[in-house]
DODOMI-913912 format. One record per residue: x, y, z of N, C-alpha, C, O in turn; residue in three letters; residue number from 1. Coordinates in Angstrom, 1 decimal. Atoms other than C-alpha are relative to their C-alpha. Layout:
BEGIN
+--------+--------+--------+--------+--------+--------+--------+--------+--------+--------+--------+--------+------+-----+
!     nu !     nv !     nw !    cau !    cav !    caw !     cu !     cv !     cw !     ou !     ov !     ow ! code ! pos !
+--------+--------+--------+--------+--------+--------+--------+--------+--------+--------+--------+--------+------+-----+
!      X !      Y !      Z !      X !      Y !      Z !      X !      Y !      Z !      X !      Y !      Z !  ALA ! NUM !
...
+--------+--------+--------+--------+--------+--------+--------+--------+--------+--------+--------+--------+------+-----+
This chain:
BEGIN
+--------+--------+--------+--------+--------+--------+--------+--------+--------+--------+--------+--------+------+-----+
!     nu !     nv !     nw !    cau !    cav !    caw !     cu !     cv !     cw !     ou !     ov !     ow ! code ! pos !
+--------+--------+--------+--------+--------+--------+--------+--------+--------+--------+--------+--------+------+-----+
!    1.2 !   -0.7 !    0.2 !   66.2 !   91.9 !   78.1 !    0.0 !    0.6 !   -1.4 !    1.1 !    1.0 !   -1.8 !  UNK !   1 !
!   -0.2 !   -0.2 !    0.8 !   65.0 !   92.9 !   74.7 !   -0.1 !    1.2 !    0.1 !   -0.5 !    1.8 !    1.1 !  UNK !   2 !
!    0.4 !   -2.2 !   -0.3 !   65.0 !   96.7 !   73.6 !   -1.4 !   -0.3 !   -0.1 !   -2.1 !   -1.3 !   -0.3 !  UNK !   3 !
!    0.8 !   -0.3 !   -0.5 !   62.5 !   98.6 !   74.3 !   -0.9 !   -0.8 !    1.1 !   -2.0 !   -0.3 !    1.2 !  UNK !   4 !
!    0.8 !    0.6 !   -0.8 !   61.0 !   96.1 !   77.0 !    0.5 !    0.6 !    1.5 !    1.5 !    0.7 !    2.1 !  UNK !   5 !
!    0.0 !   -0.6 !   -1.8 !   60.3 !   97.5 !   80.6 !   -0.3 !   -0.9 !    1.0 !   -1.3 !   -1.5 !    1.0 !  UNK !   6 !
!    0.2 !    1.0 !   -0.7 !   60.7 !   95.4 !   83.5 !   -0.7 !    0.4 !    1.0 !   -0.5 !    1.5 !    1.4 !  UNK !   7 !
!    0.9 !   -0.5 !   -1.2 !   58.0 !   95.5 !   86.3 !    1.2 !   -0.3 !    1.1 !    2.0 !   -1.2 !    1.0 !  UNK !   8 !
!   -0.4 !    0.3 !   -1.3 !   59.4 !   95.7 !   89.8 !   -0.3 !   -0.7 !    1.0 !   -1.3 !   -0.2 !    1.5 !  UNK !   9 !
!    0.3 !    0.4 !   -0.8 !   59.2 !   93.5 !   92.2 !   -0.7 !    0.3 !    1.2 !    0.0 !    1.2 !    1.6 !  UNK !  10 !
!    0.3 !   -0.9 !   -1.0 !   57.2 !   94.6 !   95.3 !    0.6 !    0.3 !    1.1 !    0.7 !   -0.8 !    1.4 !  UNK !  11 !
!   -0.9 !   -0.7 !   -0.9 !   59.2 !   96.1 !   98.1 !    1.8 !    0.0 !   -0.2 !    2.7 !    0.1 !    0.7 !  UNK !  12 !
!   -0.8 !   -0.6 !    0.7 !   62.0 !   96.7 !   95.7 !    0.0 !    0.9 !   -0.5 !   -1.0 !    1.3 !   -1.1 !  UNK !  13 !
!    0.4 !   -1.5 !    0.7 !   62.9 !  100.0 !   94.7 !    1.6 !    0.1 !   -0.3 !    2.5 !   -0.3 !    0.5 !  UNK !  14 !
!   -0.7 !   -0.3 !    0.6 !   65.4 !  101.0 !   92.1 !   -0.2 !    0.5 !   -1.2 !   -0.9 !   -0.1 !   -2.0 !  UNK !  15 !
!    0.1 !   -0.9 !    1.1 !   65.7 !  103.5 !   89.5 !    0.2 !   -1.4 !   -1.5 !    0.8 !   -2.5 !   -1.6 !  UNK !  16 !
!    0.0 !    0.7 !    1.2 !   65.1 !  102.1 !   85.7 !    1.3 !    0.0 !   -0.8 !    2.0 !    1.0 !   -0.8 !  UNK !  17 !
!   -0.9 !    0.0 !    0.4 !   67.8 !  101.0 !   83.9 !    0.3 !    0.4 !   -1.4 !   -0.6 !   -0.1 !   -2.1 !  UNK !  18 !
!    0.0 !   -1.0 !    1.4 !   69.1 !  103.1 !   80.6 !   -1.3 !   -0.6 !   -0.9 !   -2.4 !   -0.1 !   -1.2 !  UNK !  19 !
!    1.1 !    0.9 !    0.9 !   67.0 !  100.8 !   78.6 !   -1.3 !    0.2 !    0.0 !   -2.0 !    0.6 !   -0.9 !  UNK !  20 !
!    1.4 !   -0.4 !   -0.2 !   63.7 !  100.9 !   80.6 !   -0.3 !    1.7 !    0.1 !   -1.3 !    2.4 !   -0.2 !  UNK !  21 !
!    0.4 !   -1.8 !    0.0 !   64.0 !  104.6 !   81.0 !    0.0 !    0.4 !   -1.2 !   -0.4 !    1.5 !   -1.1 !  UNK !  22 !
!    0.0 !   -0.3 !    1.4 !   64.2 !  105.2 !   77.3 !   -1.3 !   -0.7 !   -0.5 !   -2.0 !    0.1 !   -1.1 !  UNK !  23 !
!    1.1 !    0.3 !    0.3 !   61.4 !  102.8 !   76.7 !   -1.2 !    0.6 !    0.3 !   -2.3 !    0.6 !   -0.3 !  UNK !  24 !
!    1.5 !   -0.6 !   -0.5 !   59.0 !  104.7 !   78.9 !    0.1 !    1.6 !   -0.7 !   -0.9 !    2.2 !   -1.1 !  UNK !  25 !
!   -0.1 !   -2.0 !    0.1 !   60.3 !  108.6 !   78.0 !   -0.5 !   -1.0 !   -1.5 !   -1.7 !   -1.4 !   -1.4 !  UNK !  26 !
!    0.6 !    0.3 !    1.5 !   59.6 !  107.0 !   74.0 !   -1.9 !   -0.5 !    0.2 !   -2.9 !   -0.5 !   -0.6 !  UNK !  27 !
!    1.7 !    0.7 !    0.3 !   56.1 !  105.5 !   74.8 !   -0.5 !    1.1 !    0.5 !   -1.4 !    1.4 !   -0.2 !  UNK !  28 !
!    0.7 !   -1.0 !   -0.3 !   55.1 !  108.7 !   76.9 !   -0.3 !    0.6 !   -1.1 !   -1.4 !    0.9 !   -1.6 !  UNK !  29 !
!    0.2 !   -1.0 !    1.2 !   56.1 !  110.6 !   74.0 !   -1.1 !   -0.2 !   -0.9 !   -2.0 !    0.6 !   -1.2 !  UNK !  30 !
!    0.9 !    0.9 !    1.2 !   54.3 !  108.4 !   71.6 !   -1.2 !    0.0 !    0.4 !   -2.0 !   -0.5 !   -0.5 !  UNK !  31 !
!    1.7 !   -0.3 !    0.1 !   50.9 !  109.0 !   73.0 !   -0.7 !    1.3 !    0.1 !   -1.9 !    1.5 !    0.2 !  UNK !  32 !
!    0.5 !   -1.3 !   -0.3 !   51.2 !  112.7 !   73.3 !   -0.2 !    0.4 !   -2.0 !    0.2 !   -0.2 !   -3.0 !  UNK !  33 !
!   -0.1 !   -0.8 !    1.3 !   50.2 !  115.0 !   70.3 !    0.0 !    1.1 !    0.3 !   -0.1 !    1.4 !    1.5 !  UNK !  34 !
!   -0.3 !   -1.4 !    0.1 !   50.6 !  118.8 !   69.2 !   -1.2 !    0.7 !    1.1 !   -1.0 !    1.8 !    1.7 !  UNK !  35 !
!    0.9 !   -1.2 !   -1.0 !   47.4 !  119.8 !   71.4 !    0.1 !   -0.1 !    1.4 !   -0.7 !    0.4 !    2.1 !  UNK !  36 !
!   -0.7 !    0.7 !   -1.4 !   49.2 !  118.1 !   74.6 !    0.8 !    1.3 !    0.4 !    0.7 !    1.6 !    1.6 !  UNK !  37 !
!   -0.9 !   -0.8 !   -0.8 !   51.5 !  120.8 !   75.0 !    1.6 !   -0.4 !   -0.8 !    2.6 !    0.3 !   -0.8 !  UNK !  38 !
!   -1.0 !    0.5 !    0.1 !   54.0 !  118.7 !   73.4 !    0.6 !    0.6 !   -1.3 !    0.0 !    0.4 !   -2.3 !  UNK !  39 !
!   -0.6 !   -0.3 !    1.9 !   56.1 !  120.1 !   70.2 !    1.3 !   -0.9 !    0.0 !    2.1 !   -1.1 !    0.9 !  UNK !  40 !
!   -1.6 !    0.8 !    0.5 !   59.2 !  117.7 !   68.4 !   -0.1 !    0.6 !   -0.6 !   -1.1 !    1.3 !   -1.0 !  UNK !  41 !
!   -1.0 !   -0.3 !    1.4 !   61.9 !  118.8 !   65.9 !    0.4 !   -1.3 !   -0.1 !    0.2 !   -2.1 !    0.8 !  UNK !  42 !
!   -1.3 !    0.3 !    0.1 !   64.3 !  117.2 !   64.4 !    0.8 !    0.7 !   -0.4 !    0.6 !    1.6 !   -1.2 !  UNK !  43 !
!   -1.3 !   -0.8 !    0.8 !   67.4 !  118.4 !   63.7 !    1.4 !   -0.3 !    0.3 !    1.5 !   -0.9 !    1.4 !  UNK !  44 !
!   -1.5 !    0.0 !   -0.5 !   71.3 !  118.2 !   63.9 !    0.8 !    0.4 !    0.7 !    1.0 !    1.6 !    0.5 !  UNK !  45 !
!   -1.1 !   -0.3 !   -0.8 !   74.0 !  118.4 !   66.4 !    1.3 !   -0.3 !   -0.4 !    1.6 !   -1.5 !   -0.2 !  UNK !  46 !
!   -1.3 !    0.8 !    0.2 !   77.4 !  118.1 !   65.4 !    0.3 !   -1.0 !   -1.1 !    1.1 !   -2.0 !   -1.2 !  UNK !  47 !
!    0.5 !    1.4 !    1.1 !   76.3 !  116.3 !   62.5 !   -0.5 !   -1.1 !   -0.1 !   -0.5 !   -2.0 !   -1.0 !  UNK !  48 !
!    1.0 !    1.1 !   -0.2 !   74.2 !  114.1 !   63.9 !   -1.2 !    0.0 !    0.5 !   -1.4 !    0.9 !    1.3 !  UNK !  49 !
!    1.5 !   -0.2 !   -0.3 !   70.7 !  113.5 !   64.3 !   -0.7 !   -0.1 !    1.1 !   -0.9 !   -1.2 !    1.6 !  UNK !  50 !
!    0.9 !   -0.3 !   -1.4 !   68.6 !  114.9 !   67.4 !   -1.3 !    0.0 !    0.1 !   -1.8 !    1.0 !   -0.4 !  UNK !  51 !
!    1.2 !   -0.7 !   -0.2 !   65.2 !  114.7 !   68.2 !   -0.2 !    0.4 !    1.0 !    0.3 !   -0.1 !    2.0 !  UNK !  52 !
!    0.1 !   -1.3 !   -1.2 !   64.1 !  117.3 !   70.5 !   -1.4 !   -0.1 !    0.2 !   -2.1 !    0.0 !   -0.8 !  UNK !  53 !
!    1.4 !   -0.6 !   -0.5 !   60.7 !  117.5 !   72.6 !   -0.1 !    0.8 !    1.0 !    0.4 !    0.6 !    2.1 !  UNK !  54 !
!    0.3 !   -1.2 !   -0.9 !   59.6 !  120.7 !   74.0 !   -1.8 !   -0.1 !    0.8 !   -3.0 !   -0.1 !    0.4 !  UNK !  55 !
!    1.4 !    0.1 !   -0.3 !   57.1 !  120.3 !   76.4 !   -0.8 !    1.2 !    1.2 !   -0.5 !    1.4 !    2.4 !  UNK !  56 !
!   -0.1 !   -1.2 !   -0.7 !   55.5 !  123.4 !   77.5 !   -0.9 !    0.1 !    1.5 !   -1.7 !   -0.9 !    1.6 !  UNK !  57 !
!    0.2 !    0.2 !   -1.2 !   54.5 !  124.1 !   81.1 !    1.3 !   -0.9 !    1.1 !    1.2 !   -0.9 !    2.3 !  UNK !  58 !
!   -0.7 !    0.7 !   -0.7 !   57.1 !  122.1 !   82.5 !    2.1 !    0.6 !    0.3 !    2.5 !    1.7 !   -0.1 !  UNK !  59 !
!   -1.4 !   -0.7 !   -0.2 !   61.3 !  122.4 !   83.8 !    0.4 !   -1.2 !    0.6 !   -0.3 !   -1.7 !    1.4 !  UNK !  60 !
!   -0.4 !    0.4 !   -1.0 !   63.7 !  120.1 !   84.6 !    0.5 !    0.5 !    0.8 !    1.0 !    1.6 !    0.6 !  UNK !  61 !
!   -0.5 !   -0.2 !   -1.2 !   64.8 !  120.1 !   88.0 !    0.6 !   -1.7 !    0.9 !    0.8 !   -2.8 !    0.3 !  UNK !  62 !
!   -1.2 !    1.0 !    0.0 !   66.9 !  117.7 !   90.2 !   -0.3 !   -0.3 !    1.5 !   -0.5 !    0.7 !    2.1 !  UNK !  63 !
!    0.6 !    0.1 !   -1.2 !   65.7 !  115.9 !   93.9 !    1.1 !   -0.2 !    0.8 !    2.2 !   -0.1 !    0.4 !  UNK !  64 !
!   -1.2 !    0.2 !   -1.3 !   67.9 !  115.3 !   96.6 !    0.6 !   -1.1 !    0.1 !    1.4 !   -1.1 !    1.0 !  UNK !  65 !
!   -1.2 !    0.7 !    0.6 !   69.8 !  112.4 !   95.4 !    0.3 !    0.1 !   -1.2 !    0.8 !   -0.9 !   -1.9 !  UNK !  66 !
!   -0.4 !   -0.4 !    1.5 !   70.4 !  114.1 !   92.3 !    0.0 !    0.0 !   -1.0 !    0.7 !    0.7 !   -1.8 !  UNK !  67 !
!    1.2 !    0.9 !    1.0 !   68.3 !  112.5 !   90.2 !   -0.9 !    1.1 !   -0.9 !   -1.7 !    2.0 !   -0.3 !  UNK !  68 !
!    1.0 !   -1.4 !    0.3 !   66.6 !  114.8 !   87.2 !   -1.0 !   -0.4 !    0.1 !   -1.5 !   -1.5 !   -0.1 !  UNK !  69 !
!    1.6 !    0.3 !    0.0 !   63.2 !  115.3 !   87.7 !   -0.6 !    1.0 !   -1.0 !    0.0 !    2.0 !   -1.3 !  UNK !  70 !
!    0.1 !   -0.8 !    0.8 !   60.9 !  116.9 !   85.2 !   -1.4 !    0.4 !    1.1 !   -2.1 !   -0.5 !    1.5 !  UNK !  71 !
!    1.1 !   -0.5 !   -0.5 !   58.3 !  119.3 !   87.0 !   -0.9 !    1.0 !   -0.8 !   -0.6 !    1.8 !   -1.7 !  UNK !  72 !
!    1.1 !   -0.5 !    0.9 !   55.2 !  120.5 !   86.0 !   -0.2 !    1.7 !    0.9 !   -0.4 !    2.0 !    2.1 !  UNK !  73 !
!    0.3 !   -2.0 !   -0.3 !   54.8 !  124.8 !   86.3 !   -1.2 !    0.4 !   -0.6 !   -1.7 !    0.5 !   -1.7 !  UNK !  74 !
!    1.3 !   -0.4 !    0.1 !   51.6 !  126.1 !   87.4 !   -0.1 !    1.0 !   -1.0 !    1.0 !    1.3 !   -1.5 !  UNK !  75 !
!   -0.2 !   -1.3 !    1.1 !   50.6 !  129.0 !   84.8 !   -0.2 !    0.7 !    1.0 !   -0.7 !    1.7 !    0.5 !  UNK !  76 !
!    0.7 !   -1.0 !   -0.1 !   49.6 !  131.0 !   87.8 !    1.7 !    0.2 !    0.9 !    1.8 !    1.1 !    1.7 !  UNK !  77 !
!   -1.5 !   -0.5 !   -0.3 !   54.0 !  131.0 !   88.8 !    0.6 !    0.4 !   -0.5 !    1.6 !    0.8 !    0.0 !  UNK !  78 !
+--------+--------+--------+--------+--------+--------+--------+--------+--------+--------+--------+--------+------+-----+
């Protein structure tokens, strides 16, 4: 598979995306959000190497019952 390409699923197959496609979708979400989304990026350094960081406000991850992170969305009125 080339990078960035996301594989469709078959129908009555179910399995989590593999490092690859899950990187290609969290990058394309990103990539259609802008600053009045909610969404803010940095960049900056860790350890001497380069991070990019998106803060996306209203939201938390959290983690479902096979352990899996999930990112959930937080009402403003909780």
């Amino acid at each position: 598979m080339r990078p960035g390409a996301i594989q469709v699923q078959r129908r009555g197959v179910s399995r989590l995306p593999h490092l690859s496609e899950a990187l290609a979708l969290v990058l394309g979400a990103l990539g259609t959000l802008n600053r009045s989304s909610g969404v803010r990026t940095i960049n900056t350094k860790m350890n001497g190497q380069p991070v990019a960081l998106a803060m996306i406000e209203g939201a938390l991850f959290g983690e479902d019952t096979e352990g899996n992170t999930t990112l959930d969305e937080i009402n403003a009125g909780e």
